[in-house]
N, C-alpha and C positions, 0 to 999 in steps of 0.2 A: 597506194594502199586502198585496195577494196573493202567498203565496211558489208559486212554480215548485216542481213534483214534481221529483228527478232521472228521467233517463231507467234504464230497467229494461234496457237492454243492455249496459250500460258500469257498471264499480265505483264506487266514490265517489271516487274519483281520476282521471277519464278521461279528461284531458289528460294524464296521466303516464305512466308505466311502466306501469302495471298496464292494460293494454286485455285486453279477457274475448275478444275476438274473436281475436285473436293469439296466445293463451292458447290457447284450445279447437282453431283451426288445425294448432296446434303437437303438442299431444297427439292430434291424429285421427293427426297424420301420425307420431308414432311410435307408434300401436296399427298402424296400415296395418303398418308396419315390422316389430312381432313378431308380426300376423297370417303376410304373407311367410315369417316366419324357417318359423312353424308349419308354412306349406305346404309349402316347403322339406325340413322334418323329415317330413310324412307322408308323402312322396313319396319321399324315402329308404327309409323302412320299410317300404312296396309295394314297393318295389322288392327287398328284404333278402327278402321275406316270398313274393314270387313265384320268388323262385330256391331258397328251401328249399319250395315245391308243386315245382317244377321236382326238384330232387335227391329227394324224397320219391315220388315218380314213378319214376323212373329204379332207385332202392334196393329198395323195398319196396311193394307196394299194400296197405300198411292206408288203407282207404277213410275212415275213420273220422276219422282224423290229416288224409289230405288236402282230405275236407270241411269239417274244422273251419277249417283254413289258407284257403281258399279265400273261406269266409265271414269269415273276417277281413280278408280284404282286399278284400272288399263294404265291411264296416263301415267301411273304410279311405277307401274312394272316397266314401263317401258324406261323412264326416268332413270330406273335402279337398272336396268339393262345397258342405256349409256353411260352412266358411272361404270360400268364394269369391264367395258369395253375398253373405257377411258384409262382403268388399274390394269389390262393388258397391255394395251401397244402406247399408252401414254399419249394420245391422240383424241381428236374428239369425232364421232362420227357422224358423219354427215348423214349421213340415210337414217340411220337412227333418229338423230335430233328432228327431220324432217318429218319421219312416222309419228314422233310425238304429236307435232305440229297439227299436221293431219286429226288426228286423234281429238286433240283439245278444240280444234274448229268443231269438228261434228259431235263432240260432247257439249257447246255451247249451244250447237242448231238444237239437237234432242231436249236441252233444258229449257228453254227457250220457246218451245216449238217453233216450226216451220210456217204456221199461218200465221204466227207473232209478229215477224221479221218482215218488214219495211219491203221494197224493192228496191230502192239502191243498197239496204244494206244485203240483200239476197244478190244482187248483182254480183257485189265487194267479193262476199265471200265464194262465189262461182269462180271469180277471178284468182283469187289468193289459192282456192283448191288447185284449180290447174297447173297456176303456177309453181306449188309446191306437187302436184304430180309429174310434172316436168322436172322437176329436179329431184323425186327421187328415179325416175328413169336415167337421167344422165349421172346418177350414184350409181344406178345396178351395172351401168353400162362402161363406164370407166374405173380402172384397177385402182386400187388402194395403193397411194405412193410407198408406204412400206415394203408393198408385192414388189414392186422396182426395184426399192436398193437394196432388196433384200437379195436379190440375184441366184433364186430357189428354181425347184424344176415346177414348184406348184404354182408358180406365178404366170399365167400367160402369155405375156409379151415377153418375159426373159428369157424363158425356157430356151434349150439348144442353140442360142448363142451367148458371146460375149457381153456384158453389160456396157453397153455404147454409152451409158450416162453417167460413166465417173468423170470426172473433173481428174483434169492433171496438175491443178494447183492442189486437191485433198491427198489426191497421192505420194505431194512433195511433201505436203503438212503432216502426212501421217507417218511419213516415214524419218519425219524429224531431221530434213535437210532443208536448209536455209534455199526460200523460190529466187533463179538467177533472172 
């Protein structure tokens, strides 16, 4: 008597209550939900953050103050850019989050000033720049795993051939045959 594997998408209950499919559905859909609330909230605070540049303008021109305001709400947009990325493909984006990164270093140096800053802390941050310029190069330069299994013509390592990266265990799994 041979026993049957269960199936690896469903619990060991899977005529019951507990379906993994239903489950996981349920919880995309309330992270979607406090992604939103998030957008929601940084979109508020651009908007808080553009009227104090605005009155900051109008009062007084310390440049300094309104540069630093300004590149916050770069960081801002860009923030509300990865959330949104994140409500597309459900992913987080590496280049994105990186550009942030970016961004918020040389928004520190600008406030801060340049003559302010120590030399090992100038060093630090020559290093950390590179090193986050290195990696958003190896982001422009390597495809989105999505592109992959999406097996599109717009992807370019897939295009005109076969998808040589499916797994022949997902194919038994998907097709709801017990793996011999």
């Amino acid at each position: 008597m041979q026993m049957q594997k269960r199936f690896k998408s469903r619990f060991l209950f899977c005529d019951r209550w507990l379906d993994r499919h239903a489950i996981v559905r349920n919880m995309e859909a309330f992270q979607d939900l406090i992604v939103i609330l998030l957008c929601l909230g940084l979109f508020a605070v651009m908007l808080i953050q553009l009227w104090g540049i605005v009155t900051a303008i109008s009062q007084s021109l310390d440049y300094k103050q309104v540069t630093a305001k300004i590149l916050f709400v770069l960081i801002l947009v860009e923030l509300f850019r990865l959330l949104m990325v994140y409500l597309q493909e459900h992913s987080i984006s590496v280049g994105v989050a990186v550009e942030v990164t970016i961004v918020s270093v040389l928004r520190e140096v600008v406030v801060h000033g340049a003559l302010d800053i120590s030399g090992l802390q100038t060093a630090a941050i020559c290093g950390l720049l590179l090193i986050l310029g290195g990696m958003l190069i190896v982001c422009a330069k390597t495809p989105h795993m999505d592109c992959i299994s999406a097996n599109t013509k717009l992807c370019p390592i897939v295009s005109g051939r076969q998808n040589d990266l499916e797994f022949q265990y997902s194919r038994n799994c998907d097709d709801n045959q017990p793996v011999a």
